[in-house]
N, CA and C atoms of all chains as a GROMACS GRO file, in nm:
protein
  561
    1UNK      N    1   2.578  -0.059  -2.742
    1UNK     CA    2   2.569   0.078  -2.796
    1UNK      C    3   2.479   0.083  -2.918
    2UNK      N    4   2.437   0.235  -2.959
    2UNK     CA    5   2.323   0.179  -3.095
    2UNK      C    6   2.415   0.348  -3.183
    3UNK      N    7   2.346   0.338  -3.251
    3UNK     CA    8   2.404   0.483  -3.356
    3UNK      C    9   2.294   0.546  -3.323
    4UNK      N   10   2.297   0.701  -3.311
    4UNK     CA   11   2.236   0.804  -3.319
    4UNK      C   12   2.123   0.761  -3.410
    5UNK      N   13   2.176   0.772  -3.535
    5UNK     CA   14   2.091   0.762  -3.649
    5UNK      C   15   1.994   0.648  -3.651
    6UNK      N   16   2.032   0.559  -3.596
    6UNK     CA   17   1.931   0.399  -3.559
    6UNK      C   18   1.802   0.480  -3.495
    7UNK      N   19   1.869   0.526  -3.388
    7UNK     CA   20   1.724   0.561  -3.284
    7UNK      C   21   1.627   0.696  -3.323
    8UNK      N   22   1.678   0.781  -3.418
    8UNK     CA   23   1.594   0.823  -3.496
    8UNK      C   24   1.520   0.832  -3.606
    9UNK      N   25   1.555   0.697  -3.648
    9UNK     CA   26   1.443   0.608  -3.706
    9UNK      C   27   1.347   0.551  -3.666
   10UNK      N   28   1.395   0.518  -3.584
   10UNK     CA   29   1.280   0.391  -3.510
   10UNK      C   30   1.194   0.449  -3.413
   11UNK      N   31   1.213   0.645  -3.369
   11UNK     CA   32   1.156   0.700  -3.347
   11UNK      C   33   1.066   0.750  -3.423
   12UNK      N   34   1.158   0.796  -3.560
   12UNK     CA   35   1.019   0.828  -3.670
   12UNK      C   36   0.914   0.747  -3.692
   13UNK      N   37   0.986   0.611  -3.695
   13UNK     CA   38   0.916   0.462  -3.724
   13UNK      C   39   0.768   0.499  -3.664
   14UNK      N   40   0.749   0.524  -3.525
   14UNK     CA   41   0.640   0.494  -3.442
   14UNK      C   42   0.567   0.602  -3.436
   15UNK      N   43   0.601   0.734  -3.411
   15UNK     CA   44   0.569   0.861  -3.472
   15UNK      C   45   0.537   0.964  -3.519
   16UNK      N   46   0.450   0.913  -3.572
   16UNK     CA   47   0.362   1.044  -3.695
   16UNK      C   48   0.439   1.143  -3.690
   17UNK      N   49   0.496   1.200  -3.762
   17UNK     CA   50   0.546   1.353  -3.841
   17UNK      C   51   0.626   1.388  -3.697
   18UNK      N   52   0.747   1.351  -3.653
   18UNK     CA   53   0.818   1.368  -3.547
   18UNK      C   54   0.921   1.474  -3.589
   19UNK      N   55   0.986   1.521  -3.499
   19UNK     CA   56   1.114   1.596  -3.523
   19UNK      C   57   1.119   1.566  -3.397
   20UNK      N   58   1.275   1.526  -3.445
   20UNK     CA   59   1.347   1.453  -3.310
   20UNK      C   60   1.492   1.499  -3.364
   21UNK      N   61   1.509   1.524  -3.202
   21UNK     CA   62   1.649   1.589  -3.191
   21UNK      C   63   1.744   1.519  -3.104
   22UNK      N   64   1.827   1.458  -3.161
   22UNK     CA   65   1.926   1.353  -3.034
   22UNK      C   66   2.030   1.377  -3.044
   23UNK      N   67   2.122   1.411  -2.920
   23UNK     CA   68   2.265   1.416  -2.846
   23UNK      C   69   2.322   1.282  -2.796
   24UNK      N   70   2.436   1.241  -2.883
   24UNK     CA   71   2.530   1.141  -2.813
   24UNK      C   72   2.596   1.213  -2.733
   25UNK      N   73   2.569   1.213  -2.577
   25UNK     CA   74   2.644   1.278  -2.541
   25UNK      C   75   2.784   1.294  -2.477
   26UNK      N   76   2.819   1.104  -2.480
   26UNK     CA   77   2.951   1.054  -2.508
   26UNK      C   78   3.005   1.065  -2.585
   27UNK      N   79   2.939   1.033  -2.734
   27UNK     CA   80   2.986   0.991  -2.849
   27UNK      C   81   3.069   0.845  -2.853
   28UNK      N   82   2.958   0.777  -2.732
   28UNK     CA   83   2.993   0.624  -2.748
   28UNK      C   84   2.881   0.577  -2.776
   29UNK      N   85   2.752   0.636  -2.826
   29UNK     CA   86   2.635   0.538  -2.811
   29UNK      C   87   2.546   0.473  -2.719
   30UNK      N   88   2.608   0.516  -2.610
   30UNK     CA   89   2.530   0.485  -2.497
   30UNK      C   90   2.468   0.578  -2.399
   31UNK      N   91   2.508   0.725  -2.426
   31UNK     CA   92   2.418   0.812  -2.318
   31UNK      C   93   2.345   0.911  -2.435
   32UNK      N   94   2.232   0.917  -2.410
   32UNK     CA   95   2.173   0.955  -2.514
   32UNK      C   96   2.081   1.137  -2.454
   33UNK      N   97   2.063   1.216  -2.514
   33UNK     CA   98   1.970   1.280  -2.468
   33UNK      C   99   1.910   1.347  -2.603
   34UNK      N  100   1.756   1.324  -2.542
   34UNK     CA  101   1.638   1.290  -2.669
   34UNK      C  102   1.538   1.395  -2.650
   35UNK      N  103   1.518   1.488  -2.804
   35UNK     CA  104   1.384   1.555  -2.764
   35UNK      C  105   1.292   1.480  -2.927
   36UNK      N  106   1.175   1.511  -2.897
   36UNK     CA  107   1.057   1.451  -2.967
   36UNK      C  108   0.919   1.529  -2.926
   37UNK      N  109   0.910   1.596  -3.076
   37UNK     CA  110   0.798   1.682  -3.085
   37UNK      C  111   0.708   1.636  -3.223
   38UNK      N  112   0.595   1.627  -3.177
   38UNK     CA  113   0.489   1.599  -3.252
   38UNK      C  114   0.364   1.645  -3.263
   39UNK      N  115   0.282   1.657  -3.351
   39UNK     CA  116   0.142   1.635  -3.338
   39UNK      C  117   0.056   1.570  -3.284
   40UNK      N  118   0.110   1.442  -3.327
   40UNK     CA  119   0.060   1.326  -3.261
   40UNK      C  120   0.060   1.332  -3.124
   41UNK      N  121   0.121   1.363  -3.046
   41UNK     CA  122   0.126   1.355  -2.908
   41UNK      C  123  -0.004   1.448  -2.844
   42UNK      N  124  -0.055   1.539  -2.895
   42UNK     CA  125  -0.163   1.617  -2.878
   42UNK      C  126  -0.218   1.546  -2.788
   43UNK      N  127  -0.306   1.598  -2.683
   43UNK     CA  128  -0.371   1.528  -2.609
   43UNK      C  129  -0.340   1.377  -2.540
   44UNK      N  130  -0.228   1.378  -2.515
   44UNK     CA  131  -0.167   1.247  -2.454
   44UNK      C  132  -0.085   1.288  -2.346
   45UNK      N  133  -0.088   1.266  -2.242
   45UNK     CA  134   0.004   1.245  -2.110
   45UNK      C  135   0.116   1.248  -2.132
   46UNK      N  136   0.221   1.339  -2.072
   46UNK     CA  137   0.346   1.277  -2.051
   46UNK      C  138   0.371   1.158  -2.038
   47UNK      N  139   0.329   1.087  -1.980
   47UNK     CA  140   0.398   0.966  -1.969
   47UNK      C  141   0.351   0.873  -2.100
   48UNK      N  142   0.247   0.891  -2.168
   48UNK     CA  143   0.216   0.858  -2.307
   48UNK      C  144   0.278   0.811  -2.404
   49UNK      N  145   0.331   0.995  -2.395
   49UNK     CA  146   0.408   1.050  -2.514
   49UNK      C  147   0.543   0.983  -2.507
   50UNK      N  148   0.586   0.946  -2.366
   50UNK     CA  149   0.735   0.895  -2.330
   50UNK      C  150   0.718   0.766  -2.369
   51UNK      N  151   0.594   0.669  -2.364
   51UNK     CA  152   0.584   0.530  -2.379
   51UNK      C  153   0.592   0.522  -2.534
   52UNK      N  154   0.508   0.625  -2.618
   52UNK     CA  155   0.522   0.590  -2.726
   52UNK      C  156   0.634   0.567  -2.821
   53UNK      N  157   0.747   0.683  -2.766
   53UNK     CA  158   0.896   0.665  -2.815
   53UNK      C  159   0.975   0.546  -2.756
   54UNK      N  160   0.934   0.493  -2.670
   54UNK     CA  161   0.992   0.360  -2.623
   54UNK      C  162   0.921   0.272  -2.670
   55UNK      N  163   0.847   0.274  -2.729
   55UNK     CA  164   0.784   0.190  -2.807
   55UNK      C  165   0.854   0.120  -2.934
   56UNK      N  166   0.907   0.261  -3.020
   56UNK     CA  167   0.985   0.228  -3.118
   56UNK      C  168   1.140   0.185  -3.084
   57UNK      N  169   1.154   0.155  -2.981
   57UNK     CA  170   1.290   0.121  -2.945
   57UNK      C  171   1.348   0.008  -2.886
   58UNK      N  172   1.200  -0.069  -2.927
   58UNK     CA  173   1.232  -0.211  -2.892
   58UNK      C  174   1.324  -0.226  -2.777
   59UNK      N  175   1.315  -0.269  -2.650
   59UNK     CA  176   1.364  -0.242  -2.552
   59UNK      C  177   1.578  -0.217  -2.561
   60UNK      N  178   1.550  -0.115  -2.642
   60UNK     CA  179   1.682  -0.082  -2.610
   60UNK      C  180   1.710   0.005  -2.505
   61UNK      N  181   1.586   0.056  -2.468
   61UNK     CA  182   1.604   0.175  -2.336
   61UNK      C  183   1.654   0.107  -2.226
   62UNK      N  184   1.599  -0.002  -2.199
   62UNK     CA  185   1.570  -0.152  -2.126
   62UNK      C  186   1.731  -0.129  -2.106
   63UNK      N  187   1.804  -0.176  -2.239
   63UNK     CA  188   1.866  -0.301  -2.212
   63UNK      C  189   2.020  -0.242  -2.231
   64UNK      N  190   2.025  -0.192  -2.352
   64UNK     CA  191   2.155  -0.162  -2.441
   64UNK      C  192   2.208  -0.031  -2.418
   65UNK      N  193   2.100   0.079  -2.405
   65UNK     CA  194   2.145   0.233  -2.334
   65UNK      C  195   2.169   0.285  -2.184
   66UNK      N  196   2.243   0.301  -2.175
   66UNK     CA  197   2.290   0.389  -2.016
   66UNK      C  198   2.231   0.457  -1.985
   67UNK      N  199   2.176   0.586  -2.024
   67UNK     CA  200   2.101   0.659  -2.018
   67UNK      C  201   2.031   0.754  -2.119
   68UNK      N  202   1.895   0.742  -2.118
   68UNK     CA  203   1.812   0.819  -2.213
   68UNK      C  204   1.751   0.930  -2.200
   69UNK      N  205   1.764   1.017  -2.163
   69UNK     CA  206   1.743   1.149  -2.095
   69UNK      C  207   1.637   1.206  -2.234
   70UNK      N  208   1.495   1.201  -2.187
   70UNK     CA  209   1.371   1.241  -2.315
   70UNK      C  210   1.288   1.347  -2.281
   71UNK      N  211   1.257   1.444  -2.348
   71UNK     CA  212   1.145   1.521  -2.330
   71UNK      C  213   1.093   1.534  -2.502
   72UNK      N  214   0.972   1.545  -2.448
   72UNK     CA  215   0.856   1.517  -2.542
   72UNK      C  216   0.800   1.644  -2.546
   73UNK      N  217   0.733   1.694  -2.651
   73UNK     CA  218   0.606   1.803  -2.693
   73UNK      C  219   0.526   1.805  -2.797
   74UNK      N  220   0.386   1.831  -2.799
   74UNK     CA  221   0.300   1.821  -2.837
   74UNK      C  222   0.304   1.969  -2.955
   75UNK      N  223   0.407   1.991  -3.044
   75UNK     CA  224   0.408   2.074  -3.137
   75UNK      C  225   0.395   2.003  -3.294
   76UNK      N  226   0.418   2.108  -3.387
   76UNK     CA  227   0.425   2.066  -3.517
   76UNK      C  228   0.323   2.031  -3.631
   77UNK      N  229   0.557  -1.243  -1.444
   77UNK     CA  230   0.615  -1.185  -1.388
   77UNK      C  231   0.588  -1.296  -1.272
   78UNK      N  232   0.703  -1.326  -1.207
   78UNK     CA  233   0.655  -1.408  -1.069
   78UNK      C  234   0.547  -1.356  -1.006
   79UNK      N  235   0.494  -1.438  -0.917
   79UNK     CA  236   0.357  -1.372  -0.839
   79UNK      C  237   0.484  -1.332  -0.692
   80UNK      N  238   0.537  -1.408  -0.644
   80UNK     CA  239   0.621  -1.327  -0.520
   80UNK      C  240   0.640  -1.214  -0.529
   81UNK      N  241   0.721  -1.186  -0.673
   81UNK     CA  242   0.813  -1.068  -0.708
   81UNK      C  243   0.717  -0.928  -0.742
   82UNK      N  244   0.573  -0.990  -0.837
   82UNK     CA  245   0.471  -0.901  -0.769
   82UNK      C  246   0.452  -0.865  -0.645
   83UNK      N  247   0.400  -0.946  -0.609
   83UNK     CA  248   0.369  -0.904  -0.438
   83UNK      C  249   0.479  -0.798  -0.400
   84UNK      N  250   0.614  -0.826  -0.379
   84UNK     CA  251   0.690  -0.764  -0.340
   84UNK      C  252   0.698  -0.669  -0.348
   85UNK      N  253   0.632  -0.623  -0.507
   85UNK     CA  254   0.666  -0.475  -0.556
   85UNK      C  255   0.504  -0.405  -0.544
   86UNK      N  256   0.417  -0.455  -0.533
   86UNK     CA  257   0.301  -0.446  -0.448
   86UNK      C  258   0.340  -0.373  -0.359
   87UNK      N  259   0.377  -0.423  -0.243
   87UNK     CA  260   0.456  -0.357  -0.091
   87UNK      C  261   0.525  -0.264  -0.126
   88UNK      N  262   0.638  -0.291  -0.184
   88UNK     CA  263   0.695  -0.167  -0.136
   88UNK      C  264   0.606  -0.050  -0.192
   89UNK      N  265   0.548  -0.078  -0.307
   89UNK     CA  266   0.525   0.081  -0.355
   89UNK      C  267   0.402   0.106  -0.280
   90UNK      N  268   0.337   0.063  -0.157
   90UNK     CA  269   0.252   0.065  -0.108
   90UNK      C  270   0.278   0.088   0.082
   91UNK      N  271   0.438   0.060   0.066
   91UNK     CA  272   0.502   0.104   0.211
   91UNK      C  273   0.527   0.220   0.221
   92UNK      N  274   0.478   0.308   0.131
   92UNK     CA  275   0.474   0.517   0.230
   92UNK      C  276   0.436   0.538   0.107
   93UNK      N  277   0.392   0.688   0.141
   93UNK     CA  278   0.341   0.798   0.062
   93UNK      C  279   0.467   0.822  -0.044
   94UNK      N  280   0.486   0.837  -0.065
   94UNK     CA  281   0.621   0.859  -0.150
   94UNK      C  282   0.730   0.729  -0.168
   95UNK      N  283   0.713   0.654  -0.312
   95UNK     CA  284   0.845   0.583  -0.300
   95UNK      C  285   0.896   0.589  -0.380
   96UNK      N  286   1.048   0.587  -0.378
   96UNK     CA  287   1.142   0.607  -0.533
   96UNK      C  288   1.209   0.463  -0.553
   97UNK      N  289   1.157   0.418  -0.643
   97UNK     CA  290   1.251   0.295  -0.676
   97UNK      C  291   1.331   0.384  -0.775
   98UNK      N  292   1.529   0.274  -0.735
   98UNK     CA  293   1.644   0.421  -0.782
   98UNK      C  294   1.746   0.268  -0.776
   99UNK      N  295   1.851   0.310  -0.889
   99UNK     CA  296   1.951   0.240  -0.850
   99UNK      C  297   2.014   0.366  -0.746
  100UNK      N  298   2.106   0.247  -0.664
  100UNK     CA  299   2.136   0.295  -0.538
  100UNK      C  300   2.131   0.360  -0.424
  101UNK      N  301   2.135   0.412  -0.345
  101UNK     CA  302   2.046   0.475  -0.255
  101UNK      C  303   2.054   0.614  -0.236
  102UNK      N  304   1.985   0.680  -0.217
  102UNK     CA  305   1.988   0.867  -0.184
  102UNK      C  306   2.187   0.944  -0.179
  103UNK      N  307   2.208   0.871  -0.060
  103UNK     CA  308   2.347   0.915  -0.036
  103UNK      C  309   2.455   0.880  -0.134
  104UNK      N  310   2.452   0.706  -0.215
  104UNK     CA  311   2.527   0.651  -0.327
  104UNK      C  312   2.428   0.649  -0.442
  105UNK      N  313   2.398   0.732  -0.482
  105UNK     CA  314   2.296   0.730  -0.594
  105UNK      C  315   2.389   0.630  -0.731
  106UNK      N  316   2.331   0.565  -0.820
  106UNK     CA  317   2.434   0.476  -0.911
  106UNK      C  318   2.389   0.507  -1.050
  107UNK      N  319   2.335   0.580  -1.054
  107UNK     CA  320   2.325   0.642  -1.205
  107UNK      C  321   2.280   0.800  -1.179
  108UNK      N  322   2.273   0.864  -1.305
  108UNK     CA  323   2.290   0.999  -1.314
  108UNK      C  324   2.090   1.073  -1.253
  109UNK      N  325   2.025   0.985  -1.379
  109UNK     CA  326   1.852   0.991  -1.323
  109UNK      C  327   1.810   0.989  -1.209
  110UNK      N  328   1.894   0.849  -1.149
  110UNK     CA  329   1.829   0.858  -0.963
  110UNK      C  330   1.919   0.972  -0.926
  111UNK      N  331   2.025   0.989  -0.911
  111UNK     CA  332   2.072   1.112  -0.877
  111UNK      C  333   1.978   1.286  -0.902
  112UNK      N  334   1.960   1.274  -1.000
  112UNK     CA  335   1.876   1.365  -1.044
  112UNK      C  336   1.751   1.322  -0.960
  113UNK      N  337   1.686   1.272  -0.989
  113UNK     CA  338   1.541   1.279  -0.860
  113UNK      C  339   1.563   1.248  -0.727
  114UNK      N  340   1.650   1.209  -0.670
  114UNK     CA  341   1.693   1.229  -0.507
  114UNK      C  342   1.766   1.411  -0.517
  115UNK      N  343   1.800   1.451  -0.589
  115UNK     CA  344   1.796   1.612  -0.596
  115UNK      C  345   1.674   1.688  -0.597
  116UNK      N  346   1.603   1.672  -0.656
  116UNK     CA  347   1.476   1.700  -0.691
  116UNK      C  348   1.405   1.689  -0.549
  117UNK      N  349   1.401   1.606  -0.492
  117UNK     CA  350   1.313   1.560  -0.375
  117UNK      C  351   1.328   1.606  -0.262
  118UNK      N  352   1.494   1.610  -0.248
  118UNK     CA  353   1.540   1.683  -0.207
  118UNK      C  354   1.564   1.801  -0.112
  119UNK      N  355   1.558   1.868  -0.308
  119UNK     CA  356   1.507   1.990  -0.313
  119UNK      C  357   1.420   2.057  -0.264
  120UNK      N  358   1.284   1.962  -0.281
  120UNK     CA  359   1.130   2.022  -0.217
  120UNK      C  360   1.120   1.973  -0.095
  121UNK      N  361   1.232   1.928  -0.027
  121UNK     CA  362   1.217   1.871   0.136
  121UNK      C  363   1.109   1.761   0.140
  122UNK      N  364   1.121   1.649   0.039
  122UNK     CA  365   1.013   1.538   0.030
  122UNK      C  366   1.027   1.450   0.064
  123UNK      N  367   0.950   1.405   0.255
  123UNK     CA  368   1.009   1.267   0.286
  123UNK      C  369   0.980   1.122   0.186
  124UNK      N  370   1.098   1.039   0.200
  124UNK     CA  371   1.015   0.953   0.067
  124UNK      C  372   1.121   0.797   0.116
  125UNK      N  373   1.059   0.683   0.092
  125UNK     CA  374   1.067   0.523   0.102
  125UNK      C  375   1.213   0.542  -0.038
  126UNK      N  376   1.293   0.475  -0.058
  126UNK     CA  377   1.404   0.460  -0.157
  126UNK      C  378   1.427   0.283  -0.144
  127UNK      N  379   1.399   0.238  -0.273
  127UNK     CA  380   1.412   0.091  -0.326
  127UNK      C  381   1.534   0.094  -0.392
  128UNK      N  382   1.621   0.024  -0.371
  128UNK     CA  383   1.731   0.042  -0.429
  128UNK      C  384   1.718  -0.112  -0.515
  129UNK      N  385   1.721  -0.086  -0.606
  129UNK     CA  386   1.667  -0.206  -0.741
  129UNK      C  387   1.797  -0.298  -0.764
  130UNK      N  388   1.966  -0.227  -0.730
  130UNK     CA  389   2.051  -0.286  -0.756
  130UNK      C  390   2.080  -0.409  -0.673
  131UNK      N  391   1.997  -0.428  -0.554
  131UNK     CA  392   2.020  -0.493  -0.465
  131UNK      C  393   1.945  -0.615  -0.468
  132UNK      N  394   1.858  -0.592  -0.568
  132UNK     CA  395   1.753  -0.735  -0.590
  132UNK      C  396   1.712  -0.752  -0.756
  133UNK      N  397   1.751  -0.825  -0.868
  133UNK     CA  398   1.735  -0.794  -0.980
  133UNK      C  399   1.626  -0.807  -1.038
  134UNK      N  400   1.533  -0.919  -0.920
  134UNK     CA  401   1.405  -0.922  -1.002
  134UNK      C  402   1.293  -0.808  -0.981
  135UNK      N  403   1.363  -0.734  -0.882
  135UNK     CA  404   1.303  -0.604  -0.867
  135UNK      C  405   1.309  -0.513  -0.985
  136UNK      N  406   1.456  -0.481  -1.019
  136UNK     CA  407   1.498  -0.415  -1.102
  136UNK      C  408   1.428  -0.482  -1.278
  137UNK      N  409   1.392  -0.576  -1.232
  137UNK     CA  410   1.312  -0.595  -1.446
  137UNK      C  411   1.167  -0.621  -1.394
  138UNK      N  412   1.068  -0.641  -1.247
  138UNK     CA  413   1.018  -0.641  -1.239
  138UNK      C  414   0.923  -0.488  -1.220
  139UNK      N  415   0.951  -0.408  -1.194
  139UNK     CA  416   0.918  -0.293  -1.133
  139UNK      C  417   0.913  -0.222  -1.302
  140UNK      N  418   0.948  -0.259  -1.384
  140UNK     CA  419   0.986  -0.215  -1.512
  140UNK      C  420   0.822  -0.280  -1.592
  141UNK      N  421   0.813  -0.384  -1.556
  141UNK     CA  422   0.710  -0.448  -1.617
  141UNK      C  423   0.600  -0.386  -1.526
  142UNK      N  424   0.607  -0.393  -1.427
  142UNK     CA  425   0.468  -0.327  -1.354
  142UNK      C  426   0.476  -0.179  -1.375
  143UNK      N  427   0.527  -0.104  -1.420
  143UNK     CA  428   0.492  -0.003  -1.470
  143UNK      C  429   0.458   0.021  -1.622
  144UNK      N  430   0.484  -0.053  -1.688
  144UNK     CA  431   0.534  -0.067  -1.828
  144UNK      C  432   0.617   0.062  -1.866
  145UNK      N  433   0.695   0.116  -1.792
  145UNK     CA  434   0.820   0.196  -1.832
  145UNK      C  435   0.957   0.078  -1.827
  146UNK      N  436   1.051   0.130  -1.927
  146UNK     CA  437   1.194   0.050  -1.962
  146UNK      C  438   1.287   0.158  -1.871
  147UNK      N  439   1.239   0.241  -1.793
  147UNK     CA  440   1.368   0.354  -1.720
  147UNK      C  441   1.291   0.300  -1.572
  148UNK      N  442   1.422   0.346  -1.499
  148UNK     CA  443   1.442   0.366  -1.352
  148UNK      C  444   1.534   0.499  -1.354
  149UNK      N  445   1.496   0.627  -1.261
  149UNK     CA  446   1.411   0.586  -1.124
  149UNK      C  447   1.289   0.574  -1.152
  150UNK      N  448   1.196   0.525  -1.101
  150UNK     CA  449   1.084   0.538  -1.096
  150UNK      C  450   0.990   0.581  -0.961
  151UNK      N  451   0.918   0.705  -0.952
  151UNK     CA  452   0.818   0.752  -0.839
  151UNK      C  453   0.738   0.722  -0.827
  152UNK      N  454   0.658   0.705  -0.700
  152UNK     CA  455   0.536   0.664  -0.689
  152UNK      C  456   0.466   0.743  -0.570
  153UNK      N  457   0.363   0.788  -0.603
  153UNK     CA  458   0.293   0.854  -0.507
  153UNK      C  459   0.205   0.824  -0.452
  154UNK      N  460   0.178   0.749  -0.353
  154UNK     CA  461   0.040   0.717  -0.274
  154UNK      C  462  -0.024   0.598  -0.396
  155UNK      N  463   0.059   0.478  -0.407
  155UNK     CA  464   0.066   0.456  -0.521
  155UNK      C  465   0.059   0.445  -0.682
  156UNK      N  466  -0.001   0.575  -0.713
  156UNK     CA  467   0.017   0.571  -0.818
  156UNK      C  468   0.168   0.614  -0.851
  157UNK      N  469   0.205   0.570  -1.011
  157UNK     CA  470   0.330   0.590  -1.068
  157UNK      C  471   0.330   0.725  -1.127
  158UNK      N  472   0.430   0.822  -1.124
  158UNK     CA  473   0.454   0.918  -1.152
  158UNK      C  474   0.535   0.956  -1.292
  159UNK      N  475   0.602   0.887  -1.270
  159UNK     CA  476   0.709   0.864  -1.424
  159UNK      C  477   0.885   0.893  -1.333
  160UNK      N  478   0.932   0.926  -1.439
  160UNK     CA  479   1.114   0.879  -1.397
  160UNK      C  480   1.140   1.037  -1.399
  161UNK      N  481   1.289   1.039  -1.379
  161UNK     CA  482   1.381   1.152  -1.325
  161UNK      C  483   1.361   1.249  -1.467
  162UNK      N  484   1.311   1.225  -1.570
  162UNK     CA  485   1.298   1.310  -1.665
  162UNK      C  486   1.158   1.382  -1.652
  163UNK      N  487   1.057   1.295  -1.624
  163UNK     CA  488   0.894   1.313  -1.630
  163UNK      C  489   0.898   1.414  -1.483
  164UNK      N  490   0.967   1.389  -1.390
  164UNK     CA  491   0.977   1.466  -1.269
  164UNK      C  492   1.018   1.602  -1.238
  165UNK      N  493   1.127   1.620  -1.395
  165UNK     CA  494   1.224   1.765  -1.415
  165UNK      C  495   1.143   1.811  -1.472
  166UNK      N  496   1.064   1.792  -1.518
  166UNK     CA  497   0.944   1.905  -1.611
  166UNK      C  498   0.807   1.902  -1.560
  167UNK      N  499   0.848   1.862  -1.488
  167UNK     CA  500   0.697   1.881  -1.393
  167UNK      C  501   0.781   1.952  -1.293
  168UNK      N  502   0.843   1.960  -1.243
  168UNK     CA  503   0.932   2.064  -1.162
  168UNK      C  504   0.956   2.188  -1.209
  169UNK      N  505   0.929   2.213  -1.366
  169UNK     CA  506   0.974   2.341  -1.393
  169UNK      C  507   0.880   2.426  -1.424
  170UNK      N  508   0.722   2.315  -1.448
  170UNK     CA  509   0.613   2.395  -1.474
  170UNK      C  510   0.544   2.381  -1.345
  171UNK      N  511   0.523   2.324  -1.244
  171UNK     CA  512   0.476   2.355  -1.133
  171UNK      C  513   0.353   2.271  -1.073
  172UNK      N  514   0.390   2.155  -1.175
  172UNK     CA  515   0.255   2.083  -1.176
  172UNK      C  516   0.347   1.965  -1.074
  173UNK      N  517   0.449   1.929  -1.044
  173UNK     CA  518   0.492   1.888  -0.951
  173UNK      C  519   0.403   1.902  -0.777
  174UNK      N  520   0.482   2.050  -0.773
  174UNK     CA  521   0.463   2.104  -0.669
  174UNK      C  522   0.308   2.086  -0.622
  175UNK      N  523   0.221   2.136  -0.732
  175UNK     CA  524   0.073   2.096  -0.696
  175UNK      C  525   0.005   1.975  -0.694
  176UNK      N  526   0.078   1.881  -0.741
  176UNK     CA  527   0.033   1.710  -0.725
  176UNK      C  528   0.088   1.685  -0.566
  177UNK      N  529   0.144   1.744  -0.560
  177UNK     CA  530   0.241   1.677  -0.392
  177UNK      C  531   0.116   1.755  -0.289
  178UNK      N  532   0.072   1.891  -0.356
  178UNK     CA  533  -0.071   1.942  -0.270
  178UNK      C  534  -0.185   1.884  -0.243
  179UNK      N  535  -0.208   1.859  -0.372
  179UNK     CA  536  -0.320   1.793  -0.393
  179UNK      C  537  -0.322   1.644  -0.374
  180UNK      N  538  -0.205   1.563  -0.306
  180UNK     CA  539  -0.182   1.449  -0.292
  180UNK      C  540  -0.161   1.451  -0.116
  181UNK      N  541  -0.158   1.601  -0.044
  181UNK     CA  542  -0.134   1.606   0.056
  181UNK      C  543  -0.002   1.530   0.121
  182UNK      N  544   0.098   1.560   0.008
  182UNK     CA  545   0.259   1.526   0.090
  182UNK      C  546   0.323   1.624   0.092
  183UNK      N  547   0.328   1.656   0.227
  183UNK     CA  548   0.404   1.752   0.282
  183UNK      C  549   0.621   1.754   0.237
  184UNK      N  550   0.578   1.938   0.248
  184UNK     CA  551   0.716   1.969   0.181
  184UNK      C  552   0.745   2.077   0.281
  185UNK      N  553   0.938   2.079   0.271
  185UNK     CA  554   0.944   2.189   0.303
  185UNK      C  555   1.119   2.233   0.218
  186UNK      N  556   1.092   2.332   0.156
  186UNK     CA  557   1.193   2.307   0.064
  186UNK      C  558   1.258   2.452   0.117
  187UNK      N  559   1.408   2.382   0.022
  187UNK     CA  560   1.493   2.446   0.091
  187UNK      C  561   1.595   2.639   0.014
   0.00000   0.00000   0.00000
């Protein structure tokens, strides 16, 4: 399991000027549902924008979470 | 990555126009995502190949590395990779789904 608050760090971590919005939606740490809006994402692919937040998450998407349910946008 | 376990995943995503690597299969879907894109597919009446990853593990961390995505399900269209049960719901809602499956010439008939 990870804390809420872990993974929106390590989202900011990677980032540029993010607002990220995350639901435990157990409230065990393990099902997660994730939004992430940026600037940065401008001109980048969905699937990009999705790699880049898994980026900062050192394969916890992989390994340690059940499910990560993400949408991404190119605002802000 | 083994070279077999390549190969393997070579094939399948290269055995039909449409393949979903998914834990479990269409009818026992084993997580909520593949569930969600065997709905989806479904939905648009999309014949499609189903890899069930739980059944072979080096599939399941291999298919991960050959995409460089950390999620399953994962789609594939005429092989290229599409993205997972999230990348699929929003392309479903703006319509750019529907027109890749056109413009990819895979027939639908939804319901």
């Amino acid at each position: 399991m990870v804390e809420a608050d872990e993974i929106k760090h390590l989202i900011e971590e990677v980032v540029p000027n993010a607002h990220v919005i995350l639901e435990d939606l157990r409230g065990d740490g393990n099902h997660f549902e994730v939004y992430v809006e940026s600037p940065a994402f401008a001109g980048k692919s969905r699937l990009d924008q999705h790699r880049m937040v898994f980026s900062g998450l050192q394969g916890r998407v992989d390994s340690t979470i059940q499910t990560f349910s993400l949408r991404t946008a190119a605002k802000g | 990555m083994d070279q077999s376990v390549f190969e393997r995943i070579r094939n399948d995503i290269e055995s039909g126009d449409v393949v979903l690597f998914m834990k479990g299969t269409p009818i026992f879907p084993q997580c909520s995502g593949s569930a969600q894109a065997v709905q989806i597919l479904g939905m648009l009446g999309v014949k499609y190949k189903s890899i069930d990853v739980l059944a072979n593990p080096s599939v399941r961390q291999g298919i991960k590395d050959y995409s460089n995505w950390p999620k399953l399900p994962q789609l594939f269209i005429k092989g290229v990779f599409i993205g997972d049960n999230d990348i699929l719901a929003e392309m479903c809602e703006t319509g750019e789904f529907q027109k890749l499956l056109v413009e990819r010439n895979i027939p639908t008939n939804p319901s």
